[in-house]
VOLODO-207562 format. One record per atom (N, C-alpha, C): residue number from 1; residue in three letters; x, y, z. Coordinates in nm, 4 decimals. Layout:
<lumpas>
   seq   type         c1         c2         c3
   NUM    ALA          X          Y          Z
...
</lumpas>
This chain:
<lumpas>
   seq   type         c1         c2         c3
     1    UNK     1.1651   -17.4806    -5.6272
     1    UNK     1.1459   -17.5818    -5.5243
     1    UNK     1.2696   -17.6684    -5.5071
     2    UNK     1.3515   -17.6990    -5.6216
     2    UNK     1.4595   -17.7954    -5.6176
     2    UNK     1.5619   -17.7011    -5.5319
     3    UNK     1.5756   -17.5507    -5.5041
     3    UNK     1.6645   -17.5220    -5.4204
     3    UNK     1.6277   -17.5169    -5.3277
     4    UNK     1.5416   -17.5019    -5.2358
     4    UNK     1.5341   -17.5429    -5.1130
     4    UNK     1.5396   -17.7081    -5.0516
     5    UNK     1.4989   -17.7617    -5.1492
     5    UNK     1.5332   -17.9048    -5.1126
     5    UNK     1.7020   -17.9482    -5.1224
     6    UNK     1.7803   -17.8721    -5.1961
     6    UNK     1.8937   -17.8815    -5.1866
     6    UNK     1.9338   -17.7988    -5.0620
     7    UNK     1.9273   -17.7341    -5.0080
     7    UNK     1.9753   -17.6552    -4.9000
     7    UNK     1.9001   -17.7101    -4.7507
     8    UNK     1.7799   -17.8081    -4.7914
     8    UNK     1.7651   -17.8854    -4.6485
     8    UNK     1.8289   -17.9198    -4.5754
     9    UNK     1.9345   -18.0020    -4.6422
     9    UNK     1.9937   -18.1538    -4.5733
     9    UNK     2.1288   -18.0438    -4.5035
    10    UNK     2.2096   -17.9802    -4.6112
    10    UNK     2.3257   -17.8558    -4.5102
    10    UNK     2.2308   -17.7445    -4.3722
    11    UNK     2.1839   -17.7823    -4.4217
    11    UNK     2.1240   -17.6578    -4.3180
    11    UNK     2.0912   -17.6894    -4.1926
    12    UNK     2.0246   -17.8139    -4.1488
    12    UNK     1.9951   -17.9393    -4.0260
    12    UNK     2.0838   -17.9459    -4.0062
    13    UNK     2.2065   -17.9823    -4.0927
    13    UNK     2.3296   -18.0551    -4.0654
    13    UNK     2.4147   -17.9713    -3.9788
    14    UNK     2.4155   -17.8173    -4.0550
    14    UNK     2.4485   -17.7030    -3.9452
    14    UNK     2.4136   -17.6828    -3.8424
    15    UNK     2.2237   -17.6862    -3.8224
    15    UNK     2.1770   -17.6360    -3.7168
    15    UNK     2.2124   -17.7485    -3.5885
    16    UNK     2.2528   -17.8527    -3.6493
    16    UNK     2.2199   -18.0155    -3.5343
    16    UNK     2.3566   -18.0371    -3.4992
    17    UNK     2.4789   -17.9661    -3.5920
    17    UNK     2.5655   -18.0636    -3.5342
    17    UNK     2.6834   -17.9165    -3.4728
    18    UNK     2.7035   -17.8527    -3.6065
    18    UNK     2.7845   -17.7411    -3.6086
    18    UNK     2.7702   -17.6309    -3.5428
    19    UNK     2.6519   -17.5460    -3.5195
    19    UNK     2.5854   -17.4753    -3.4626
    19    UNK     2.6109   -17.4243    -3.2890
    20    UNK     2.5798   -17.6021    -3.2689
    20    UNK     2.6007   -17.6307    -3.0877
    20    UNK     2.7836   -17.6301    -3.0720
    21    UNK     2.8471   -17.6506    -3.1604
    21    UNK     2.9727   -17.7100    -3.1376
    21    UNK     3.0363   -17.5680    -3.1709
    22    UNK     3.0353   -17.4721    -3.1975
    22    UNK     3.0691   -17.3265    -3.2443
    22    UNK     3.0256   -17.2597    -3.1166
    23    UNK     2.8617   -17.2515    -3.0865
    23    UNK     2.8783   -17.1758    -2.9321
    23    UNK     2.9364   -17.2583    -2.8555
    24    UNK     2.9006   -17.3444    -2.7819
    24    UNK     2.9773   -17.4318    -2.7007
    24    UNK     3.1313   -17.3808    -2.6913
    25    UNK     3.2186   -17.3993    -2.7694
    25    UNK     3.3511   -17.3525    -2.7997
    25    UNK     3.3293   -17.2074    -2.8023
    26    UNK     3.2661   -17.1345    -2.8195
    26    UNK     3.3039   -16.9613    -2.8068
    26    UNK     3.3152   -16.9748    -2.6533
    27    UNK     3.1890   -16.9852    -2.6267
    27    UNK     3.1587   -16.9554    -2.4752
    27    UNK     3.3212   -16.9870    -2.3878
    28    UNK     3.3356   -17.1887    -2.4415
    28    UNK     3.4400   -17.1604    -2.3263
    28    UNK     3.5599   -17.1433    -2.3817
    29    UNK     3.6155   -17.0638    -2.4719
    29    UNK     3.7185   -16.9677    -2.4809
    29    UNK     3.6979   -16.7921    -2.4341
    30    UNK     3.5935   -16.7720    -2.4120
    30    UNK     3.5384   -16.6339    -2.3452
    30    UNK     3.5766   -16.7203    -2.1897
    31    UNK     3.5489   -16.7700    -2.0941
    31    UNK     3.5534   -16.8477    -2.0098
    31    UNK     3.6857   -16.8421    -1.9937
    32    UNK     3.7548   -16.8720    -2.0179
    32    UNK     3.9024   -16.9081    -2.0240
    32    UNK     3.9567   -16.7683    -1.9995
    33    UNK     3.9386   -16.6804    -2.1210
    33    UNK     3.9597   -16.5516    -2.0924
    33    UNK     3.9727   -16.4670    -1.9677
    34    UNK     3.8082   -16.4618    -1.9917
    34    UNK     3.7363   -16.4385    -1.8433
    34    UNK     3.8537   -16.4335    -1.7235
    35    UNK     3.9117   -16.5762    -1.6526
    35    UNK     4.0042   -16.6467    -1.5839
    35    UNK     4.1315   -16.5928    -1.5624
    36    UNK     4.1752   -16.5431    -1.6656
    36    UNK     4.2736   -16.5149    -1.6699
    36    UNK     4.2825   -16.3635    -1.6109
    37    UNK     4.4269   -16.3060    -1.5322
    37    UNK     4.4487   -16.1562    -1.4995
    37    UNK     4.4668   -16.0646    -1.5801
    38    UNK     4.4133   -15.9374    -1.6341
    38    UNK     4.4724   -15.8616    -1.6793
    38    UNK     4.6009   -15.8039    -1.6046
    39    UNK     4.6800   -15.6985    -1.6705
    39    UNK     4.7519   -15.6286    -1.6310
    39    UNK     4.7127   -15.5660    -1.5270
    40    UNK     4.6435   -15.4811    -1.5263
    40    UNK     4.6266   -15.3819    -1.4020
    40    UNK     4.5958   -15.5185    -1.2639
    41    UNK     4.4977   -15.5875    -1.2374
    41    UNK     4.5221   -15.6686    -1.1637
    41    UNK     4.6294   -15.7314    -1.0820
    42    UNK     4.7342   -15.7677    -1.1964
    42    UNK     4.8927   -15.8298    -1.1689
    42    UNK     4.9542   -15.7311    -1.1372
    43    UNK     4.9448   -15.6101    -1.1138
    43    UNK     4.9907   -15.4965    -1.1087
    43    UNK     4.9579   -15.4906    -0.9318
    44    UNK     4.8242   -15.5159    -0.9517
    44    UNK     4.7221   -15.4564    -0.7720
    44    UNK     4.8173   -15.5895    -0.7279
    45    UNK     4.8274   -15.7333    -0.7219
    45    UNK     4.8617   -15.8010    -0.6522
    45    UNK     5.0120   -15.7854    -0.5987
    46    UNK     5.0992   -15.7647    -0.7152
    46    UNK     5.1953   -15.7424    -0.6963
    46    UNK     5.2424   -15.6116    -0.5376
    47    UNK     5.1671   -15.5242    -0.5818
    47    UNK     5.1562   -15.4254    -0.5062
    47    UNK     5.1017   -15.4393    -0.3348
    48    UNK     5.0492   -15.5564    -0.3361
    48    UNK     4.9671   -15.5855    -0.2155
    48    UNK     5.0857   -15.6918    -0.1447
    49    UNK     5.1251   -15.7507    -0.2211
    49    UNK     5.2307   -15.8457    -0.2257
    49    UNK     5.3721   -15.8042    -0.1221
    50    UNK     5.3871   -15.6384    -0.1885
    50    UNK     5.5197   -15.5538    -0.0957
    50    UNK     5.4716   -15.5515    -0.0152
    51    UNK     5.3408   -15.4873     0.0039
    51    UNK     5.2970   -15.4225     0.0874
    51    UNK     5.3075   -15.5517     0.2322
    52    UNK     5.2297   -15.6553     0.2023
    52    UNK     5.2438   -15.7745     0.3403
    52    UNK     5.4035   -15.8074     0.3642
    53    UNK     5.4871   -15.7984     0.2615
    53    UNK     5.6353   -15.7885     0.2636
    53    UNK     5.7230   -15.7117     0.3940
    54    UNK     5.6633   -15.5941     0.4013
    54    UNK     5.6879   -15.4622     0.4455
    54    UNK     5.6231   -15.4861     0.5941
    55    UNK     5.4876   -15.4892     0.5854
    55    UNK     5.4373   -15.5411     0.7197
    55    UNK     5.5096   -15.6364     0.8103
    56    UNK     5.5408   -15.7607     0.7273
    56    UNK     5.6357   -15.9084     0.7502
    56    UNK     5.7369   -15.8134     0.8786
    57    UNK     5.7829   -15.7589     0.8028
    57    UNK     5.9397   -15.6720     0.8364
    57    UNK     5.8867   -15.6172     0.9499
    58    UNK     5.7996   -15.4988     0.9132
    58    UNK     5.7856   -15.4545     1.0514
    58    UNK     5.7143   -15.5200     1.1195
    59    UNK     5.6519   -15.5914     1.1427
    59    UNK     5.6220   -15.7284     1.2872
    59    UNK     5.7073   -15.7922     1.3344
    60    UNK     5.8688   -15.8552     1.2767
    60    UNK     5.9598   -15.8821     1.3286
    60    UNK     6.0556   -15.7544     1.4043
    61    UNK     5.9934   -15.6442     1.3555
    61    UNK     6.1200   -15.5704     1.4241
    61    UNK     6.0260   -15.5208     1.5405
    62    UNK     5.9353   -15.5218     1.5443
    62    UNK     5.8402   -15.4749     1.7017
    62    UNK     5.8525   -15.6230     1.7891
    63    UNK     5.8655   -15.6867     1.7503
    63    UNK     5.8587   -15.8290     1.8360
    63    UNK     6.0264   -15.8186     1.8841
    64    UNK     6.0937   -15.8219     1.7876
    64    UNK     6.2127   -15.7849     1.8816
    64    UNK     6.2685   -15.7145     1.9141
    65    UNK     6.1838   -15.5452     1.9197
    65    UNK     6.2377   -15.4544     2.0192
    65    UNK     6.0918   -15.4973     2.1562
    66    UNK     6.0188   -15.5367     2.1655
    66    UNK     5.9472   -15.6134     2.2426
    66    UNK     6.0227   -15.7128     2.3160
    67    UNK     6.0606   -15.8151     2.2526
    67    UNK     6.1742   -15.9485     2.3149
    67    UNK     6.2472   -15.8772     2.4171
    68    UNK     6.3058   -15.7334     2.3433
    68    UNK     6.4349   -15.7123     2.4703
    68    UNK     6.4014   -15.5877     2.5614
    69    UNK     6.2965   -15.5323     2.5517
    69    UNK     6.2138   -15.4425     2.6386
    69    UNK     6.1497   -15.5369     2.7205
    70    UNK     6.0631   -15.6165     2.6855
    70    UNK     5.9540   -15.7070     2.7953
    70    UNK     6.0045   -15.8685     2.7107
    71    UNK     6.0927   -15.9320     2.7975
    71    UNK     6.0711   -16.0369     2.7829
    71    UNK     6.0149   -16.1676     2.7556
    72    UNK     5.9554   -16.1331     2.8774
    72    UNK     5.8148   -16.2552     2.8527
    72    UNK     5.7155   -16.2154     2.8476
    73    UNK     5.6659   -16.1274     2.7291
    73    UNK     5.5234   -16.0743     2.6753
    73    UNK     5.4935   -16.1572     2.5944
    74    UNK     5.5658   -16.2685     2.5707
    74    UNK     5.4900   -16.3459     2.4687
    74    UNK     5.3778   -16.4575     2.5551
    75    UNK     5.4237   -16.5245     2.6710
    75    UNK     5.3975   -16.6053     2.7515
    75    UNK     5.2441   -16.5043     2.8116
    76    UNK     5.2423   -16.3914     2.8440
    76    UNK     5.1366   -16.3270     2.9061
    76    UNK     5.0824   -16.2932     2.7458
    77    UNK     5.1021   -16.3158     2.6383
    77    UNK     5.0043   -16.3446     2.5280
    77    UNK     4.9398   -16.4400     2.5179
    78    UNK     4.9621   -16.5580     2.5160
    78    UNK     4.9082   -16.6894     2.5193
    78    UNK     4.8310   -16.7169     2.6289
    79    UNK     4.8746   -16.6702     2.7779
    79    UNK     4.7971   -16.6439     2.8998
    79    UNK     4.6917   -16.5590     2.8280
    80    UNK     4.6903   -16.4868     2.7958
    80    UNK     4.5153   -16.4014     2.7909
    80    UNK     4.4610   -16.4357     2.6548
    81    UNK     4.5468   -16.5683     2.5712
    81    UNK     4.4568   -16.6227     2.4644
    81    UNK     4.3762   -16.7049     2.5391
    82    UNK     4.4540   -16.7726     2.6181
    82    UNK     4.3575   -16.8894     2.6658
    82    UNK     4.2633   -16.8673     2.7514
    83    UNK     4.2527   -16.7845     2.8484
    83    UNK     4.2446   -16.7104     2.9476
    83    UNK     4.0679   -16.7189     2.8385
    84    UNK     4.0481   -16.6028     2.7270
    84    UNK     3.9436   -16.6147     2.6463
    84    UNK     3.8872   -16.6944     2.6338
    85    UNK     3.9540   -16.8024     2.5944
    85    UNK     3.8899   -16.9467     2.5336
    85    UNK     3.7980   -16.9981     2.6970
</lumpas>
């Protein structure tokens, strides 16, 4: 009987104080984790990254073989934006 009465008072003390404060802290270091990119990810962005790069490029070079083929196609753009609205 005297060992369980010795192992009361640690054991509450665990369940009440230590217990909550151990998950609590797992969880939000899993959390944190979680958050963060792996490799393959940083990999996909990167990759998506050229890719709008590349697009960038070619939208400036159709706009200005556009500019000097049709001039003012930009002005009859904005005409049939608004034109919508």
């Amino acid at each position: 009987m005297e060992f369980w009465k010795f192992l009361f008072v640690p054991t509450i003390l665990f369940l009440v104080i230590v217990a909550p404060l151990w998950i609590s802290m797992h969880y939000r270091s899993v959390n944190r984790s979680s958050r963060s990119l792996n490799r393959e990810d940083r990999e996909s962005i990167e990759h998506m990254l050229e890719t709008v790069d590349k697009l960038t490029d070619r939208i400036g070079t159709l706009e200005s073989i556009l500019d000097v083929d049709h001039p003012d196609w930009r002005a009859q753009v904005n005409r049939e934006q608004r034109d919508k609205e």
